[in-house]
C-alpha positions in Angstrom: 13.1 14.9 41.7 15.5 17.9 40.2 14.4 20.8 38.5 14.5 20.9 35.6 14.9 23.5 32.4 11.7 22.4 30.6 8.2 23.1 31.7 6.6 19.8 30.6 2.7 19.8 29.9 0.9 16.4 28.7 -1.3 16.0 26.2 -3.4 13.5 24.4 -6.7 13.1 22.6 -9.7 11.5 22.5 -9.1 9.0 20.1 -6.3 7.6 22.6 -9.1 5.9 24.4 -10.6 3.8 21.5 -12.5 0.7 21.1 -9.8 -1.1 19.8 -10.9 -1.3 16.3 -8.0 -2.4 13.5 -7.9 -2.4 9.7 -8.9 -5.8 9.9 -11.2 -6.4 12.8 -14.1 -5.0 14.7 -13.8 -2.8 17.7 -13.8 -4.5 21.1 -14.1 -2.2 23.6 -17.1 -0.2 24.2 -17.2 3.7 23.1 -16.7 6.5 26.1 -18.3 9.7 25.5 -15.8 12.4 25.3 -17.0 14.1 28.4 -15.7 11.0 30.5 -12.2 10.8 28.5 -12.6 14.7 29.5 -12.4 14.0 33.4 -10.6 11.3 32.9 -7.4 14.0 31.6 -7.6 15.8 34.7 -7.5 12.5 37.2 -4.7 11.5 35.2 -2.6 14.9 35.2 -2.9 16.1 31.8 -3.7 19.8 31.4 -4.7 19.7 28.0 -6.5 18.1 25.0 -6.1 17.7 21.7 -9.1 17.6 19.5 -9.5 16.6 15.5 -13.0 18.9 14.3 -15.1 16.1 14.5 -14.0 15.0 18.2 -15.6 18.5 18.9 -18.6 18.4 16.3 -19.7 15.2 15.5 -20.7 14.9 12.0 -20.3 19.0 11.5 -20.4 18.6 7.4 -23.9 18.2 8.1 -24.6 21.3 10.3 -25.1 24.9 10.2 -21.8 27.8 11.6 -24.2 28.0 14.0 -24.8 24.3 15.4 -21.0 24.3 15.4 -20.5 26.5 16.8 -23.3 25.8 20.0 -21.6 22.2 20.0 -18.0 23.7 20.0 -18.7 25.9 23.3 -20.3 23.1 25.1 -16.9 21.2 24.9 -15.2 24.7 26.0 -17.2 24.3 28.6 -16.2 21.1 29.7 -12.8 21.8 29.5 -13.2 24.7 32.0 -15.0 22.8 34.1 -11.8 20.6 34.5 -9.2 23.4 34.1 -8.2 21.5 30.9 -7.2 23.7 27.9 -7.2 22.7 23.9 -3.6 21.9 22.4 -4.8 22.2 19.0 -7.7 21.3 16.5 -6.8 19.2 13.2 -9.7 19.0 10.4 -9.9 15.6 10.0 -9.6 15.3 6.2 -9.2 11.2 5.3 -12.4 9.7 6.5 -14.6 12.1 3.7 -16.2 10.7 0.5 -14.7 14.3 -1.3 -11.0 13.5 0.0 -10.5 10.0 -1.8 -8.5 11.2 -3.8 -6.3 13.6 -1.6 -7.8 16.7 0.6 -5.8 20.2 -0.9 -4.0 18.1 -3.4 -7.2 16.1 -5.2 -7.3 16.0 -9.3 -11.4 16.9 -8.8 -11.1 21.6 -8.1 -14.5 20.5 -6.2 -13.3 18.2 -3.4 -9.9 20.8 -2.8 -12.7 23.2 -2.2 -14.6 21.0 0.3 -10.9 20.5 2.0 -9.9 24.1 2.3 -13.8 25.2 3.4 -14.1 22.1 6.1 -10.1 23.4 7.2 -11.4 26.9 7.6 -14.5 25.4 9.6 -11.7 23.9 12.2 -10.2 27.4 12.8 -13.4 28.6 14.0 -13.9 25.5 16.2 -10.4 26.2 17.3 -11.0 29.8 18.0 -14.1 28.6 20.2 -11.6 26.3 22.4 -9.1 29.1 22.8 -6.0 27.5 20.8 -4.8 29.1 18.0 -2.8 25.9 17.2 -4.0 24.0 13.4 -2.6 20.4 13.3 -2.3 19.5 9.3 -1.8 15.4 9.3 -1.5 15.3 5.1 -2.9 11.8 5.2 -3.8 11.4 1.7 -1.6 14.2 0.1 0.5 11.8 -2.2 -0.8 9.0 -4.3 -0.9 5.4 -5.2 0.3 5.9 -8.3 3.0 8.2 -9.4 1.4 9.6 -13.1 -2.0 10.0 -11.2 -0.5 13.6 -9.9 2.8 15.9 -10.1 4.6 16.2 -7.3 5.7 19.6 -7.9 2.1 20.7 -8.6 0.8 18.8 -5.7 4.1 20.8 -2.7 2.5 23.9 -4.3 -1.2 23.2 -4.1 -0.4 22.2 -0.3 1.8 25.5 0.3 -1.5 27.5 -1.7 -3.6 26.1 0.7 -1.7 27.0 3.7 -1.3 30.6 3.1 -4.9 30.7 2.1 -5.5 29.6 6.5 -2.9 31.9 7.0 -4.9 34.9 5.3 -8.4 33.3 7.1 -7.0 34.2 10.3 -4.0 36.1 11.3 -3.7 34.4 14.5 -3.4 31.3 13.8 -0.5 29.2 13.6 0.0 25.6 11.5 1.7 23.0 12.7 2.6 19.8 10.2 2.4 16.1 11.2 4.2 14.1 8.4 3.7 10.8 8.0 6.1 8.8 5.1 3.2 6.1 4.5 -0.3 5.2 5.6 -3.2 5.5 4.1 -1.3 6.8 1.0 1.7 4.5 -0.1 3.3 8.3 -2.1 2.9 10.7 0.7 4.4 14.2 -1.0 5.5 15.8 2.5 6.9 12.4 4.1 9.4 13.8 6.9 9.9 16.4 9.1 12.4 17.8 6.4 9.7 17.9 4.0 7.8 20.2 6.5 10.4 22.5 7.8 11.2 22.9 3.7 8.0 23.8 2.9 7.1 26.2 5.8 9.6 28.4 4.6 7.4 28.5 1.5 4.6 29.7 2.6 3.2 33.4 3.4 4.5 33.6 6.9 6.9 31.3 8.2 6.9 32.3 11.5 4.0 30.9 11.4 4.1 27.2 10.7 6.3 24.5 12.3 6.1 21.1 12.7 4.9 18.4 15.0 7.3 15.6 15.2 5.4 11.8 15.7 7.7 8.9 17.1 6.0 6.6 15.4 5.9 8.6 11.8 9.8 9.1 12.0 10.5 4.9 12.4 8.3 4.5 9.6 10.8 6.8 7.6 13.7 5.0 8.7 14.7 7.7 10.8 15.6 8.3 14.6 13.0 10.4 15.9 15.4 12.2 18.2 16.9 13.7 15.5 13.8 14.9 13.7 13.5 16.7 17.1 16.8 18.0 16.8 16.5 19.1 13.4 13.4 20.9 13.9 14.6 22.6 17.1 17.6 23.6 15.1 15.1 25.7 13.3 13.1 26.9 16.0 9.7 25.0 14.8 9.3 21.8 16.9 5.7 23.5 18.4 4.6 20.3 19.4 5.6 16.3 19.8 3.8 13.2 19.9 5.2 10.4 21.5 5.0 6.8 21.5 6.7 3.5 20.7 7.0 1.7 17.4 8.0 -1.9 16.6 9.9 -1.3 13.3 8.7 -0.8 10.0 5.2 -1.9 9.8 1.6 -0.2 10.2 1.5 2.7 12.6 1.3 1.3 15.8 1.3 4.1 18.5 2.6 1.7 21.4 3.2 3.3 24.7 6.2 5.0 25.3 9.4 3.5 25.5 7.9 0.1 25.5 9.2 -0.9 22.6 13.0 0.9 22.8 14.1 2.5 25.9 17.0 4.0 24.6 15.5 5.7 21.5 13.1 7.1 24.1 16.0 8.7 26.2 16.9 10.1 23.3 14.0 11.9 22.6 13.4 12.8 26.0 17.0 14.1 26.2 16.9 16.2 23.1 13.5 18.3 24.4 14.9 19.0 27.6 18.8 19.7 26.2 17.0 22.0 23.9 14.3 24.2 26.0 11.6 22.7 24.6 8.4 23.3 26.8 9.5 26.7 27.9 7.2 28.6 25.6 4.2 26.5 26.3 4.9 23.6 23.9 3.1 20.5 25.1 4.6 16.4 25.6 1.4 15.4 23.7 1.1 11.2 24.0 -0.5 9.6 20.8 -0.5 6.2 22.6 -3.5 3.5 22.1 -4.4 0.5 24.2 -3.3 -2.7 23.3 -6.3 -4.3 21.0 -6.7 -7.5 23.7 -6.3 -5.2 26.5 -9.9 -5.4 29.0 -11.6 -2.2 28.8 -11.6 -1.6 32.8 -7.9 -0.6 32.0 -8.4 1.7 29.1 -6.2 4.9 30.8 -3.0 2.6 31.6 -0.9 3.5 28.3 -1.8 7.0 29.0 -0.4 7.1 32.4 2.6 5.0 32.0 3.2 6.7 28.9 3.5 9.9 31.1 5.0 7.9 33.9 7.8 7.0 31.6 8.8 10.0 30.6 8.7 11.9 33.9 11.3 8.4 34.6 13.2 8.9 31.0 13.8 13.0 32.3 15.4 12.3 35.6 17.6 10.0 33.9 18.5 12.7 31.6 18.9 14.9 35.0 21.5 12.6 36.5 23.3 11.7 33.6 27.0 11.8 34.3 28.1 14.3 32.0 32.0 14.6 32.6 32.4 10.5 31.9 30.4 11.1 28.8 32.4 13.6 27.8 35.6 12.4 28.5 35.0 8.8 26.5 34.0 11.2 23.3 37.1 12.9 23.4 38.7 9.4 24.1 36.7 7.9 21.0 36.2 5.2 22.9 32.2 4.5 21.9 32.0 0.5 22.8 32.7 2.1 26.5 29.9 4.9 25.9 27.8 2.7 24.7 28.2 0.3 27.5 28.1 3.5 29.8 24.7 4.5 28.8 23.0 1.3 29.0 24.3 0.9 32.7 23.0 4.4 33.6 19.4 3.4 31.4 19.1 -0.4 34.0 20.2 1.5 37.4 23.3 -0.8 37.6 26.8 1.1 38.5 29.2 1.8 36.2 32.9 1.4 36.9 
């Protein structure tokens, strides 16, 4: 295979080996400690791991700084013991009785406290892991009904809260997931244009960026190569996750490029046009398992996913960059579009 520019390192978490549970159904797979899906990173050629609070601390709203933090360093240690590092940690804010209503953006002063407390919680669990990288996934930031809460009052309360993690620890750097729908049908910071906006709001820009989902930018309508290239544009793509997404319906986290080839290419294309990967940033892979799939093949999407990217970059690589360029000076875009399909199925163009 060619060098290439980009220093790709994978990514995934634990939840990307579930028991297949939907909205609607029961799971059907049975659990796997996190020590397994652990190991299983390494066998599978991923260097690091990306954690929500919980997926470090089980049930940590019910323990002492010091539980958590005993339970946070055995998971260090297990990393170690792989040579597996922590991507990030994301306090996982939706599945609390205090965040019905919305985490930093709630109408009740009591449950934003119990949001920015369990936040500041997953910077010290972070700290323990050795990442200073905070995932904010605004799940229920918005509403289901627009008179319940201002939108101005709720970008502000979200920007107040960010510079409060900002102040909580110097080191640290926030990345945002946005996501235009789901759980909330009024999410308040729905694309990644919403994110770069408000990062430039808060205390320190330089520290907060954005992490661009495949998945999220479909359900917006959008192409999620150029979410890519608009956050790279402004330096604050820190991290992506990539999968596959069958139009717009529930969030479906298919394996990558199973669903669209070319709009994988794309996104492939843009990170390694654009450097990304060469200060650190990860290919993180929020794939799941087909529900019906047998659980004695629960790693498959996972390595394909990684598979197909590794294939999706060397097509990239070879890419025949003087015929491209000469049919967009010639405007002739019926011939480049035939010419990148041929180069996508292996079959010669002429």
């Amino acid at each position: 295979m060619a060098a290439y520019k980009g220093q790709y390192r994978f990514s995934f978490g634990p939840w990307n080996i579930s028991e297949g549970a939907d909205p609607f159904g029961p799971p059907v797979r049975q659990p796997i400690p996190l020590a397994k899906k652990i190991k299983l990173a390494r066998k599978l050629q991923f260097e690091l791991v990306q954690f929500h609070d919980d997926d470090v601390v089980p049930d940590l709203d019910s323990k002492s700084s010091s539980q958590i933090a005993k339970e946070a360093r055995k998971v260090k240690k297990m990393l170690n013991d792989e040579g597996l590092e922590a991507e990030f940690v994301a306090p996982r804010l939706w599945f609390a009785p205090e965040t019905i209503d919305g985490a930093y953006t709630n109408n009740d002063p009591k449950c934003r406290r119990y949001a920015i407390t369990r936040t500041k919680t997953a910077i010290d669990i972070a700290n323990i892991l050795g990442t200073r990288k905070i995932v904010l996934w605004l799940a229920r930031e918005g509403t289901y009904i627009r008179e319940s809460k201002i939108a101005r009052i709720q970008v502000l309360q979200i920007r107040d809260a960010i510079n409060t993690f900002l102040e909580y620890d110097p080191n640290i750097c926030i990345l945002i997931e946005p996501k235009p729908n789901e759980p909330v049908d009024s999410a308040i910071i729905s694309t990644i244009g919403h994110a770069v906006g408000l990062s430039y709001m808060t205390a320190d820009p330089s520290r907060v960026g954005v992490l661009v989902e495949t998945a999220h930018s479909i359900l917006a309508g959008l192409d999620p190569s150029d979410d890519m290239g608009y956050a790279l544009a402004h330096n604050k793509l820190w991290s992506v996750h990539l999968n596959d997404q069958g139009g717009l319906k529930f969030d479906q986290d298919k394996t990558f490029g199973s669903y669209n080839l070319r709009r994988a290419f794309n996104q492939v294309r843009v990170l390694e046009e654009y450097g990304y990967g060469r200060k650190g940033e990860c290919v993180g892979l929020d794939v799941q398992m087909m529900r019906t799939q047998k659980a004695s093949g629960n790693w498959k999407h996972l390595a394909y996913s990684r598979e197909r990217f590794l294939f999706l970059l060397e097509k990239v690589a070879t890419l025949d960059r003087k015929i491209e360029e000469q049919l967009i000076r010639e405007r002739d875009y019926e011939e480049l579009d035939r010419f990148i399909l041929c180069h996508l199925m292996g079959k010669k163009y002429e």
